[in-house]
N, C-alpha and C positions, 0 to 999 in steps of 0.2 A: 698155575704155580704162583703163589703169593711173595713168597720174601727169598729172593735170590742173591740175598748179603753174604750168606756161606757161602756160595760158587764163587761167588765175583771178588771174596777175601783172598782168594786161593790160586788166582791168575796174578802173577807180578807182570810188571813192565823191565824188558831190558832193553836197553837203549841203547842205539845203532849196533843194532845184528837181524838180520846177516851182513849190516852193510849200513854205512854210516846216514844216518836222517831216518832209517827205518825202529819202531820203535814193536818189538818183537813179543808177543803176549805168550807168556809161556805156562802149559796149565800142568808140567809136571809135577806142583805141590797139589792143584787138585786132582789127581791123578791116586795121589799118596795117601786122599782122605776117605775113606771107601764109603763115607757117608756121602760128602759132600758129592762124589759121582754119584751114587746111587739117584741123588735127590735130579743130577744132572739131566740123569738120562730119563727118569719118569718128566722132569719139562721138557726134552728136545720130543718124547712121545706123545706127550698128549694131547699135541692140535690135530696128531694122524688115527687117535683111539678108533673115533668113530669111524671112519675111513679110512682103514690100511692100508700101506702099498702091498705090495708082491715080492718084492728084493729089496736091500738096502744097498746102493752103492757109497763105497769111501774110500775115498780121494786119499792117496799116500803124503802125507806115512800118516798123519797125526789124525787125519779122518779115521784109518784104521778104530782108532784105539773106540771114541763114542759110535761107529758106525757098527762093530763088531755088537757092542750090546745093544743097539737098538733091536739089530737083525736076532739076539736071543728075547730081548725083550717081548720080540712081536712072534717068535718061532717060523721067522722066514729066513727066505738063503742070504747072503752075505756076498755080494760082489768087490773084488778088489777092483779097483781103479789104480793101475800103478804108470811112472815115472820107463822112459825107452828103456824098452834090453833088458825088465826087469821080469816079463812073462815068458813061460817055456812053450807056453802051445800058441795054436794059430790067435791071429792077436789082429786088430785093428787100430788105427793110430790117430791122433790129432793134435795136430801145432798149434801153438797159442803163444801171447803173449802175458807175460806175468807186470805187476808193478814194479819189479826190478831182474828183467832180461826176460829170455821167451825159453821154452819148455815146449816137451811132447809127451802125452800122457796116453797109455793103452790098456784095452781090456778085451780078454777072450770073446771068442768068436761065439761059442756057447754060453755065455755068461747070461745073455737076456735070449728068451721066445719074444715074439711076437705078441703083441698087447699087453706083455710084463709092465705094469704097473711099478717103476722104480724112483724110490726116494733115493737121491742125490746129498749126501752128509761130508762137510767138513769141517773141521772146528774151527774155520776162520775166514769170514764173507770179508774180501778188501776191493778189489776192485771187479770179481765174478768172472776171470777170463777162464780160472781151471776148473770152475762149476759151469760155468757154460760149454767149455770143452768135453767136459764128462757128457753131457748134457745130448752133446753131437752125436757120441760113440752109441749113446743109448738110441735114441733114437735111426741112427744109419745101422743098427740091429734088427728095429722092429720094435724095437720097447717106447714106452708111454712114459714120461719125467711127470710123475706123483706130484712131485714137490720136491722145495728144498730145503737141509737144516743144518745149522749152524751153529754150534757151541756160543761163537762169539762174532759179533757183525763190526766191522770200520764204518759207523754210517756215510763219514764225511766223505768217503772213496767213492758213494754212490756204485757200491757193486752189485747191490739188485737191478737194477736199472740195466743191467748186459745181460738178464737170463729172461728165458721164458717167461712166461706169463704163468706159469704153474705156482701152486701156494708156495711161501716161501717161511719158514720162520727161525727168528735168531732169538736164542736163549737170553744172549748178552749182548745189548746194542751199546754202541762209545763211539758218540756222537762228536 
């Protein structure tokens, strides 16, 4: 993907939210541009063309939204990643800490087989504790973490540096 001026026009900055010093990238203008996604999601796909995962996992809520069309992009399943107390069937769990307070995130028990190839997607690399968490779930399943992708990376949080070793790529890096 060459020129990523449309996507990166269409994320504002709002300033301290959810919480003061935090400076909060919010993509529901690009969300509004059905081009400007379109163009989104063929960049966050194409380092995985030649080599597709198996499932897409994303990370709630805002992973949802680009992790839902990658998983139609590629015509694979779509696993949720959700936030405690928010799955009805059997579920496994794991605590983490966020860059502001900690968090427990879960995913069904049948979500991944064994050697499932799963790309791990959220639209927002900062410091990599709920991508590595995800990360955990996949793997204490039996699944294989593909990679990772990112709408948008905080390079200066240094949050690749807390995941696997599995390919990683961010559409939008802000440095």
């Amino acid at each position: 993907m060459k020129d990523l001026s449309k996507i990166k026009g269409k994320i504002r900055d709002i300033r301290n939210f959810p919480k003061e010093g935090i400076v909060f990238k919010d993509i529901t203008p690009l969300l509004a541009d059905h081009e400007a996604c379109a163009e989104a999601v063929e960049g966050l796909a194409e380092p995985f063309q030649n080599n597709p995962p198996d499932a897409i996992a994303g990370i709630e809520s805002r992973g949802f939204l680009f992790g839902m069309l990658l998983a139609m992009h590629f015509g694979i399943p779509f696993i949720p990643v959700r936030k405690s107390g928010k799955l009805p069937y059997e579920k496994i769990s794991h605590s983490y800490s966020l860059e502001y307070g900690e968090a427990t995130i879960e995913i069904h028990t049948d979500a991944v087989w064994p050697g499932c190839k799963v790309l791990i997607h959220d639209d927002l690399l900062a410091t990599g504790g709920t991508a590595a968490a995800a990360a955990n779930l996949i793997e204490k399943l039996g699944g294989v973490v593909h990679g990772y992708s990112f709408l948008i990376e905080l390079e200066f949080l240094n949050g690749s540096e807390n995941l696997t070793s599995a390919f990683k790529h961010s559409l939008i890096r802000v440095k």
